[in-house]
N, C-alpha and C positions, 0 to 999 in steps of 0.2 A: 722319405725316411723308410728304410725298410728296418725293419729288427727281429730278430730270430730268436725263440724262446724253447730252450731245453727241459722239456717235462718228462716225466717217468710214473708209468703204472706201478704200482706198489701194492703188496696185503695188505688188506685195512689189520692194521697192527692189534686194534681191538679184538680182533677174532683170529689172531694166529697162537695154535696149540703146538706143543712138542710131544714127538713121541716120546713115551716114557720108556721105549725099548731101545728104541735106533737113535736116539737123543736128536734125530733128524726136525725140520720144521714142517709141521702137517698144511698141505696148500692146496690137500682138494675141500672143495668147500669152502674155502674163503673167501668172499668177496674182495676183487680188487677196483680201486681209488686212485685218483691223481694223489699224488705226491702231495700233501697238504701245502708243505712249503712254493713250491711250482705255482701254486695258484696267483700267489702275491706276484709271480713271477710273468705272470700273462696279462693280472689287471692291471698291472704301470706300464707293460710294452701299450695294451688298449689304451690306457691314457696319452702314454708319450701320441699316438695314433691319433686320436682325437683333437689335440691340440696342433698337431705340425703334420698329419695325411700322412701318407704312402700305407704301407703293408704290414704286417704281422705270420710269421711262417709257425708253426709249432711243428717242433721233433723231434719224434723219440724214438729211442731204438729197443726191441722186445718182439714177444711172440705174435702170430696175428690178431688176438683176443686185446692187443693196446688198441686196435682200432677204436674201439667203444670209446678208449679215453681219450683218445684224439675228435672224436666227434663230440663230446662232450667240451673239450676245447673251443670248438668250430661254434660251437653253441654260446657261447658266451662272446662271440663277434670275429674271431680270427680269420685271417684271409683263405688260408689254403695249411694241411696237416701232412707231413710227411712221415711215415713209418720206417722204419732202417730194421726191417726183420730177413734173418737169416740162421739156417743149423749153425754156419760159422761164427758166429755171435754169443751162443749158448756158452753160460758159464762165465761169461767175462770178469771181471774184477776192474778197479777204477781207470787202470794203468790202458787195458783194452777199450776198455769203456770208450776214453777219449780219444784213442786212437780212430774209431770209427765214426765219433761223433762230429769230430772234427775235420774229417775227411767226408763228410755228409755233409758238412757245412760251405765246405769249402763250392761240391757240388751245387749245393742250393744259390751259393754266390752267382756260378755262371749261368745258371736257370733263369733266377728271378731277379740277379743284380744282387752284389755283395751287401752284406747286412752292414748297418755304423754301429748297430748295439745287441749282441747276445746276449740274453737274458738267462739266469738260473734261479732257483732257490736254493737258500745256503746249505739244502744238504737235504739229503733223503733219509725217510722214518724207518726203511728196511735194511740202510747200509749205515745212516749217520756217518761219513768219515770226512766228507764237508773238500772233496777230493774233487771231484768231478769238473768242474767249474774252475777250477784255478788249471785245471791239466788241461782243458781242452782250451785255455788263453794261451797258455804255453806254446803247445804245438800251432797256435792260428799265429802266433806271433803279436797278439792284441795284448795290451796293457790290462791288468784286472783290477777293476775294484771288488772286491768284495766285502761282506757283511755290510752294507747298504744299506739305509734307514730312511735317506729320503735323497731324490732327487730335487735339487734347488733349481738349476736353469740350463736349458740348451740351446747352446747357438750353433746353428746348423750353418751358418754362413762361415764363422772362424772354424766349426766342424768343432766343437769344447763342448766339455760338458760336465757340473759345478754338483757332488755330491758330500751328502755328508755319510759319514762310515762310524761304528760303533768298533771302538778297543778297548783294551784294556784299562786304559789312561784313559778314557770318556770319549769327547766324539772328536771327528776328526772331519776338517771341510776339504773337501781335493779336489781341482780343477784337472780335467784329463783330456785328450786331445782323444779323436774319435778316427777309426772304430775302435771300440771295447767290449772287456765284456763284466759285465756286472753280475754278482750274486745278491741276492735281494734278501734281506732278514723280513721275517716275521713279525703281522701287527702294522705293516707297513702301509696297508691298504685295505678297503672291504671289498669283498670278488663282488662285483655286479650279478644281479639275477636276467640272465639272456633273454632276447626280445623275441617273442614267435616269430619272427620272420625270420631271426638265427637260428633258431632252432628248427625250423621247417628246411632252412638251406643246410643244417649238417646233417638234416639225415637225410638228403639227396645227394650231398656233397661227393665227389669222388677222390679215396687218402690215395696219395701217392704212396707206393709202395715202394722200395728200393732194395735190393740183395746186396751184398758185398760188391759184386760185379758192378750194377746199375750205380751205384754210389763211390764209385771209380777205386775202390779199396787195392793197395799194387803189393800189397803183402799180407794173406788168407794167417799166416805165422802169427802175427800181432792181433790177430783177434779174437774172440773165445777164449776157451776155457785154453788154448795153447799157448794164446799171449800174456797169461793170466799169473804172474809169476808168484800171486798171494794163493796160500794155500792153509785153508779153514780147517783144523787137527777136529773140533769138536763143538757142537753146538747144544748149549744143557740148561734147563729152566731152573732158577736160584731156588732154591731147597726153600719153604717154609719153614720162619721163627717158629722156634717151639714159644719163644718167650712172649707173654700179652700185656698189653699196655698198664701200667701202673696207674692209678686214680690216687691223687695227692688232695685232699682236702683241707683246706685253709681257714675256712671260713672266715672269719673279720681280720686276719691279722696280715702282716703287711706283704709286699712283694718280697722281701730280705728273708721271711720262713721259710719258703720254698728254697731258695736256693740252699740255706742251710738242714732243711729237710731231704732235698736231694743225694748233698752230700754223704748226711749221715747213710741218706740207702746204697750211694754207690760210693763209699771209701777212695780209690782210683780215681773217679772225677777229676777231684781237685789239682790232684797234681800234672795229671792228664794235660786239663787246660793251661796249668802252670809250663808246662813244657811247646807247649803250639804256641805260648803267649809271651814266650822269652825270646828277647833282641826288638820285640815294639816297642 
């Protein structure tokens, strides 16, 4: 089994500042992090791994400074890390995004032999648009499952494979014919802590590097900030509430005060919720 898992460097979001002049996002200085979600996304490909062999690819595409995250990958048991770093790349948007990733992918296929399951996590903490992963099923032509909660069973023989998925409506069980590609929700799994002998082999490890060119890209137009057709007007940190938290004290009387103590402070309320609560 081979399976290929899509991670992304990201700001640790805990320490990303806006300027208060250029309303721009401050990024020197900040430490950058795997993708939290991504993580979930490498310890089920290492499980799928452990239970039925073959390989594990991790690949991301970013400046040369994802190396680090790609060795931190490598560190927690993964076969081999591929970077897809290039100037033409700069700027991307989700649309480019999979345009290159998936064309990376396809690469990786003839290298190392076609993957049966691309891995993602449901979405990235610096962009959230939960895009990426369904675009790059798209253009590979794979079936997607996503939002992923558990993987039930794989039969590598019929090439199937038995997931349950979180909707709206509750969960949902899906049998899917393979290769696919999966986006994996959160909570899904605990990341294992890598064994010194992986962690001694990814920092000896050598990432494969890829340019546009080496990753067989046949149109430079679709990638970066050119193929990028979303365009960002402004980016601005949400104004602090003047207003501070109201302290309601009750003391022995029953849960029914408050809500009519509420009231009387916020008049609107009532009718408020009368209007969200009309046709239930």
């Amino acid at each position: 089994m081979h399976i290929v898992v899509c991670m992304k460097q990201v700001p640790d979001s805990a320490q990303i500042r806006v300027h208060p002049v250029t309303n721009t996002i401050m990024r020197q200085g900040v430490p950058t992090i795997i993708n939290p979600y991504d993580l979930f996304a490498i310890e089920e490909a290492l499980r799928l791994r452990q239970q039925f062999g073959g390989e594990v690819t991790i690949l991301t595409m970013g400046p040369p400074s994802a190396e680090d995250s790609l060795r931190k990958a490598l560190s927690f048991g993964a076969d081999r890390a591929v970077l897809l770093t290039d100037r033409f790349f700069a700027g991307a948007d989700t649309l480019a995004t999979t345009y290159a990733l998936a064309t990376a992918i396809r690469k990786i296929g003839k290298e190392f032999g076609p993957p049966d399951i691309v891995f993602t996590g449901k979405q990235t903490i610096d962009g959230d648009t939960a895009q990426v992963g369904p675009g790059v099923a798209k253009r590979l032509g794979l079936i997607q499952l996503t939002y992923v909660s558990h993987i039930d069973k794989v039969d590598l023989d019929a090439g199937l494979i038995d997931v349950e998925r979180r909707s709206e409506g509750g969960v949902q069980k899906l049998r899917s014919k393979m290769p696919c590609l999966i986006s994996i929700l959160e909570g899904v799994n605990e990341m294992r802590i890598g064994s010194l002998t992986d962690a001694l082999k990814a920092a000896r490890a050598t990432i494969i590097k890829w340019s546009a060119q080496d990753a067989g890209v046949e149109d430079i137009a679709k990638c970066g900030l050119r193929g990028s057709p979303t365009i960002v007007k402004r980016v601005f940190a949400p104004k602090p509430r003047a207003e501070r938290a109201e302290f309601i004290e009750l003391g022995d009387k029953p849960g029914d005060a408050f809500v009519e103590e509420l009231f009387k402070r916020r008049p609107k309320l009532e009718s408020e919720l009368e209007q969200l609560t009309r046709g239930y």
